[in-house]
Structures are given as C-alpha cells and as structure tokens.
C-alpha positions in Angstrom: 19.2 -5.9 -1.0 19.3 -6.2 -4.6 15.7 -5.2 -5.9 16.1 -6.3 -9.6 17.8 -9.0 -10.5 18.1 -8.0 -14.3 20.3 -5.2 -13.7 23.3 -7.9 -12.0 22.9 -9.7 -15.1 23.4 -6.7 -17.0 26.5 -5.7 -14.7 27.7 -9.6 -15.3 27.7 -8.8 -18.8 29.3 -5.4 -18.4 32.0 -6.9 -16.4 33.1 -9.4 -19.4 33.0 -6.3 -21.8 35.9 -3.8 -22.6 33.2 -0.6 -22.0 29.8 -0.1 -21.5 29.0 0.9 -25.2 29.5 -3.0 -26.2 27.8 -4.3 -23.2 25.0 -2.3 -24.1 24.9 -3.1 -27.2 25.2 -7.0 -26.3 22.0 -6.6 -24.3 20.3 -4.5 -27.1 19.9 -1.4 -24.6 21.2 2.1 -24.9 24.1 3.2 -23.5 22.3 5.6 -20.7 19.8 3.0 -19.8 22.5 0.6 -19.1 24.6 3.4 -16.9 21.3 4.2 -15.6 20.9 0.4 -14.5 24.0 0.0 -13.2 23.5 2.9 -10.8 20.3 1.8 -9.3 22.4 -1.8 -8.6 24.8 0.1 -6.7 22.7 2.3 -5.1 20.7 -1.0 -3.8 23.9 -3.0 -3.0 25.1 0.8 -1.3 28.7 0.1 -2.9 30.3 1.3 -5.9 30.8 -1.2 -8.7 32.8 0.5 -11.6 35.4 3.0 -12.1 34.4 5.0 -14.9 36.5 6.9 -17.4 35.4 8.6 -21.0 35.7 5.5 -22.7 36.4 2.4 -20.4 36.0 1.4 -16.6 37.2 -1.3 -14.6 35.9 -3.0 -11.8 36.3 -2.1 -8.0 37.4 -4.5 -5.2 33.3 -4.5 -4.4 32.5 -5.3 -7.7 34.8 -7.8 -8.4 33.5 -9.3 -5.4 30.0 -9.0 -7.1 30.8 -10.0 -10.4 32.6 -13.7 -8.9 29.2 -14.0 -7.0 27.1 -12.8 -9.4 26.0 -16.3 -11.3 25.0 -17.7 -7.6 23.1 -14.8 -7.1 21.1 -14.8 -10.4 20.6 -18.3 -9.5 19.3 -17.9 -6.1 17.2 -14.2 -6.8 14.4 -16.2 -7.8 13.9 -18.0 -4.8 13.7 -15.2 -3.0 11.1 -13.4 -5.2 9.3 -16.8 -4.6 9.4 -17.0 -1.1 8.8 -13.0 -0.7 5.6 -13.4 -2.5 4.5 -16.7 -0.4 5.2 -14.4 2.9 2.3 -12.6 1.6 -1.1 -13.2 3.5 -3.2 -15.5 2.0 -6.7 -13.8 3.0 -9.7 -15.5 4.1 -13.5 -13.9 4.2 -15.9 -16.2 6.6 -19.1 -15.1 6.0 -20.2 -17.7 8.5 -21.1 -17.3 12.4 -20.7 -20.4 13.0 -19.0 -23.0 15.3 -18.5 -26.1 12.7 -17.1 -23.5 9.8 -14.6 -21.9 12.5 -13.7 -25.6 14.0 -13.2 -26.7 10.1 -11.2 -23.5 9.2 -9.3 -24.1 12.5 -8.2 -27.7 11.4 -7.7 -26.7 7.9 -5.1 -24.1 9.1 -3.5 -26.6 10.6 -3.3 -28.9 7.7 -2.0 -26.7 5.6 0.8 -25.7 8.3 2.1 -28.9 8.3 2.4 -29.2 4.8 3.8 -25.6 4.7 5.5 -23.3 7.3 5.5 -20.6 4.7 2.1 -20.4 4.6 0.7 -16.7 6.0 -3.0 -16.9 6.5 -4.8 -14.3 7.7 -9.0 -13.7 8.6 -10.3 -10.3 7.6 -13.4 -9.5 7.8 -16.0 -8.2 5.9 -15.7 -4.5 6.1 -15.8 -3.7 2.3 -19.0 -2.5 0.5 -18.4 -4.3 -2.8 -19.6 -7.8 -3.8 -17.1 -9.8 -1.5 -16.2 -12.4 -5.0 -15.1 -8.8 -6.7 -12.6 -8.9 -3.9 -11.6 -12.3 -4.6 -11.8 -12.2 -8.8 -9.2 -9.2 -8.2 -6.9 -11.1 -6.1 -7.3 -8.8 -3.0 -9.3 -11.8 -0.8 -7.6 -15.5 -1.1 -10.7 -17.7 -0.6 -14.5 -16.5 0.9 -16.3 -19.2 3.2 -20.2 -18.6 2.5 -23.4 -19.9 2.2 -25.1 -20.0 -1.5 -26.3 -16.5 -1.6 -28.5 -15.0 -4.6 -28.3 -11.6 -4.5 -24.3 -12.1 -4.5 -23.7 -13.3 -7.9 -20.0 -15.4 -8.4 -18.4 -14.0 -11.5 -17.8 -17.2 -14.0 -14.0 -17.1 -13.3 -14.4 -18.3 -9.7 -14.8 -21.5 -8.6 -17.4 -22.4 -5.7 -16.4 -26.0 -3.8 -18.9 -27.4 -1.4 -17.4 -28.0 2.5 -19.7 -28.1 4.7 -23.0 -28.4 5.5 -24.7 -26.8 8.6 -28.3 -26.7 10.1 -30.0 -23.8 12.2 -32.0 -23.3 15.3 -34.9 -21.7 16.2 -34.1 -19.7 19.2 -37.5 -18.2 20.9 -38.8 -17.5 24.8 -39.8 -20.2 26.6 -43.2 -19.2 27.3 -43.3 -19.4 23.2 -45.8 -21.8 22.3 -43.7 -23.8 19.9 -41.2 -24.0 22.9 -42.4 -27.3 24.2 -41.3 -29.2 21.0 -38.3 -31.3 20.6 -37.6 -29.7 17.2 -39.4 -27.7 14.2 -40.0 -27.5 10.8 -40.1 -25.0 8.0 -44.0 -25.1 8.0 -44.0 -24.7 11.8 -43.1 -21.3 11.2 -45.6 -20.1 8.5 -47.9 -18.4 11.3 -44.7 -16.6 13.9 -43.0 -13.5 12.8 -39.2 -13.6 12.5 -36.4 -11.5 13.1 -35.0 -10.1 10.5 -32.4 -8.3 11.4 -30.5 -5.3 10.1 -26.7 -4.2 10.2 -23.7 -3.3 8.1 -22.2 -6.7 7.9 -23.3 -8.7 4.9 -23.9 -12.2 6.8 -27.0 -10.8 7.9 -28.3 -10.4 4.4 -26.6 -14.2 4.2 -28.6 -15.7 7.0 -31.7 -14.0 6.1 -32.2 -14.7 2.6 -31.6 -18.8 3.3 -34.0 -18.5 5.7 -36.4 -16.7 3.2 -35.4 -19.0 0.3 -36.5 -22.1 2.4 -39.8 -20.5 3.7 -40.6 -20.1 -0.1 -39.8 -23.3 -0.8 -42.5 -24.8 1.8 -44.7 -22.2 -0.3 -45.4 -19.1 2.2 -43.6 -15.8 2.6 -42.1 -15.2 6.3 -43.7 -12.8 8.4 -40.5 -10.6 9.1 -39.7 -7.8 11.9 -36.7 -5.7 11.0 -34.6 -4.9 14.1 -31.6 -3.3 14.6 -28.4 -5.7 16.6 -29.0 -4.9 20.2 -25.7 -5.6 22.1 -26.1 -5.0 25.9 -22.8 -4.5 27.6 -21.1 -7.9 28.0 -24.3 -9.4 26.7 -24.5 -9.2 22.8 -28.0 -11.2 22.7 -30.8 -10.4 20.0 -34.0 -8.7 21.6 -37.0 -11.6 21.0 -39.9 -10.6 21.8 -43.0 -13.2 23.0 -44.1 -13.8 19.8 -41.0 -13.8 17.8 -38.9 -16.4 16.6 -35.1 -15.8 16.0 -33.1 -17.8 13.5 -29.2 -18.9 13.7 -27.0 -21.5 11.9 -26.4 -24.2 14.5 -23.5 -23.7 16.6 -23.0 -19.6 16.1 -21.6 -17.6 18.9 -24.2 -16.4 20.4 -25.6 -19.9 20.6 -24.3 -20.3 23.9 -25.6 -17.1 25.5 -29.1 -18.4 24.4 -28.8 -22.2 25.5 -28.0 -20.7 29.4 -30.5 -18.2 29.4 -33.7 -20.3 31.1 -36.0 -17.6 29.6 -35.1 -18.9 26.3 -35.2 -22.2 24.1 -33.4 -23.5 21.5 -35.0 -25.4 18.7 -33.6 -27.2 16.1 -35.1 -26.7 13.1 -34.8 -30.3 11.1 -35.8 -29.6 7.4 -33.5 -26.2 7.0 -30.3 -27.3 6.8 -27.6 -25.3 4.1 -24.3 -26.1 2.3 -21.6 -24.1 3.0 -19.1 -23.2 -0.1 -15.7 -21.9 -0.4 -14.8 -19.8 -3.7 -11.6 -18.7 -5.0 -9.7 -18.3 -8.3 -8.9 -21.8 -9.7 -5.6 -19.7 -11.1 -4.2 -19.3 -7.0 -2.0 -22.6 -6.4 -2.7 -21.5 -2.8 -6.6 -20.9 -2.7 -6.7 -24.3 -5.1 -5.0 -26.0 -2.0 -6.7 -24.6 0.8 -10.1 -25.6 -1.3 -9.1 -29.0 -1.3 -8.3 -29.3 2.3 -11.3 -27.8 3.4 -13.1 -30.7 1.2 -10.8 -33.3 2.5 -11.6 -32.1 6.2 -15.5 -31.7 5.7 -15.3 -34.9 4.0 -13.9 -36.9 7.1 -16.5 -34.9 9.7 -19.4 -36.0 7.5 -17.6 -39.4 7.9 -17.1 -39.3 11.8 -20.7 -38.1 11.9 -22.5 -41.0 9.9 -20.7 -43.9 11.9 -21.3 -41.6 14.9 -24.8 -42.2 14.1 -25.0 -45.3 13.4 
C-alpha cells in the first residue's frame, strides 16, 4: 500500500531522468531526500524499484511495472485518501433521554444511508469531563444533539440548528395530590419539592437546569431534593417519595417503567415544553448534512403532528 503519493510522483520523475542528481534537482529536493523517498516507496510497495550504481540506475522489472502504472495511480491516490477519510466515524453526542430525539436520529440515519453508503456513524456517549462543544470545535465529536443549556457555553465557531421540540412529564405516586389531574402546569409545582438528581453524566445537569429555567420564568425558585440514581436490579426507576415530584422529557426510557407501575402517575406538564438543537462545525460537509436532515425530518413530524391534530 503506497502511503504517500508524492514520493511515486517523485519516482515518475526519477524514472524519466538519466540519475537521481537531475531528478532531484527537477523537483528542487536534495539528492538524499530524494534516495530517502524513494526507499520508503519501496519499502511500502515491499519491491525494489531501482538498480543503483555511483552515478546512474536503471529501472527493475517491478519498477518498470510501476513507472507504466504510475500516472493511473497518481490519478486514483486521491480517491482513496478521500474515501479512507469518509470510512472515518462520523460521531454523534445525544444529550437527550428521549424517545422522539432517538426515533428522529433513527430516521435521520437512515436518510443519510440512502444518500450515502459510505457514511460511518457512530453514538458515543458522554463520558468526557470537558464542555461536550470543545469536543466538537476540535473535531473529535461530529454533531451533539442537546437541549439549550446555559452553563454549557457554544464557542462562536459552531453552529446550533433547531430539530426538535419535546415536552416533559411530571412523574409522581398516585396517592400524590396533584395525581388526579389530567395534566399540570409550571405554577402547579411552585409548592412540591422536586428531584433533583445527581450523577456523572452531564444530561442530568441538562434536564435540571430547563426545568429550573422555566420555574424561574413563572417567577419562583423550585424546591429541590438532591438524590443519587437508584437502579434496582432489572429495575432502573428513580426513588419518589410521597411528596415528590419527578421530572422527565416526554417519551424517555424510563417512561415506560413508570406508566406500568399503578403506584405511579404520569403527568404531562403542558406549559414546559423545550427545543431541542443540534451543533456542529459549519466547516464539516458531513455534520452540515446530517444538520439539515435532522431539520428536514423534524420539519415533516411537526407537519404529521399538526394535521394529526387537526
């Protein structure tokens, strides 16, 4: 495998030359870089190239085999440094636990598939301690799938696109006296304490500070209870107690574990309802078109919803 294609152009060149001293000086190189070049070439093509004497060489049967390919080959080398670097991952942070962002990402995958077989997505999660839009500013992250968070500041070369939009439930015991409604609003939980809860994964900063944000905005600070994730073998559900009121964007995966569970119910809460954003580098051809067909598929949801609706 040849691993640079400048040194067969400087062996094309040394094979139209009477010695290396001329070729080199054709390609305005010294004479040991150029034998140094040529070396590496046949050490990645694992063939000898030249026969080499004080003051000329000639070509072997290899490579005068090499030299008749070699214009294709120039031709061709960078289409395979193209599609080498497309085999890359592209890399995708969802700082989401939710159903609609996963079924949107799901069909947005496939959209892009068609378009492009090449296309090598992968979905990492968040398991770094810096600022997840560092990750993507230095090109180690693709694209990052999150709510609009303030304490997680977007450095000015990123873009930020809006996708989606999702709403959140109020998740509390049924012998809860709010537990009888239909659905709540943001003022319906000035006087209950929330979970807040506490981890090493970022979305639960995420979740928490919308939740915050839009208790402020109805003009009250939450009463908050900082817990630590319980996860009960097989289980994974969030410890409520009577009082408490637990808070998740609609359609996360623990939803489900809640809705069967008769000792609990599931509120929806009708005023709190956030945007969800992807941001990437505008200068990736490949996060600017994954962007746009997470746009283009949140656009036609929003459009099956409304005539859903009416």
């Amino acid at each position: 495998m040849i691993a640079n294609y400048t040194y067969l152009a400087e062996f094309l060149v040394a094979a139209e030359s009477s010695n290396l001293a001329e070729a080199a000086q054709r390609l305005h190189i010294s004479p040991a870089a150029m034998s140094k070049h040529l070396a590496a070439l046949e050490s990645d093509l694992g063939c000898t190239l030249l026969e080499r004497d004080r003051h000329t060489f000639r070509l072997t049967e290899a490579g005068q085999a090499v030299y008749e390919a070699g214009s294709p080959l120039l031709a061709i080398g960078p289409q395979v440094e193209k599609a080498a670097q497309q085999a890359n991952p592209f890399r995708i942070l969802v700082l989401f636990d939710s159903k609609d962002i996963h079924q949107l990402l799901t069909r947005t995958l496939r959209a892009l598939y068609s378009q492009d077989k090449n296309l090598n997505i992968m979905l990492v999660e968040n398991s770094d301690s810096r600022n997840p839009f560092t990750s993507v500013a230095e090109g180690d992250i693709g694209l990052v799938v999150h709510q609009a968070v303030s304490n997680q500041p977007v450095p000015k070369q990123l873009q930020s696109n809006r996708i989606a939009t999702i709403s959140f439930v109020a998740i509390m015991r049924a012998s809860h006296p709010l537990a009888n409604r239909k659905s709540l609003y943001i003022e319906d939980l000035r006087n209950w304490p929330l979970i807040r809860l506490e981890g090493n994964f970022q979305l639960l900063d995420h979740m928490w500070n919308a939740v915050r944000d839009d208790c402020l905005a109805a003009g009250f600070q939450p009463t908050s209870h900082l817990q630590h994730i319980y996860h009960p073998a097989g289980g994974g559900l969030i410890d409520v107690a009577e009082d408490e009121i637990y808070i998740l964007p609609d359609g996360s995966q623990n939803m489900a574990t809640f809705r069967d569970d008769p000792t609990f119910a599931c509120l929806p809460i009708d005023d709190m309802r956030h945007d969800a954003f992807a941001t990437f580098n505008p200068k990736s051809a490949r996060a600017q078109q994954f962007a746009a067909v997470l746009e283009q598929q949140a656009e036609a949801s929003a459009s099956a919803s409304d005539k859903a609706d009416r």
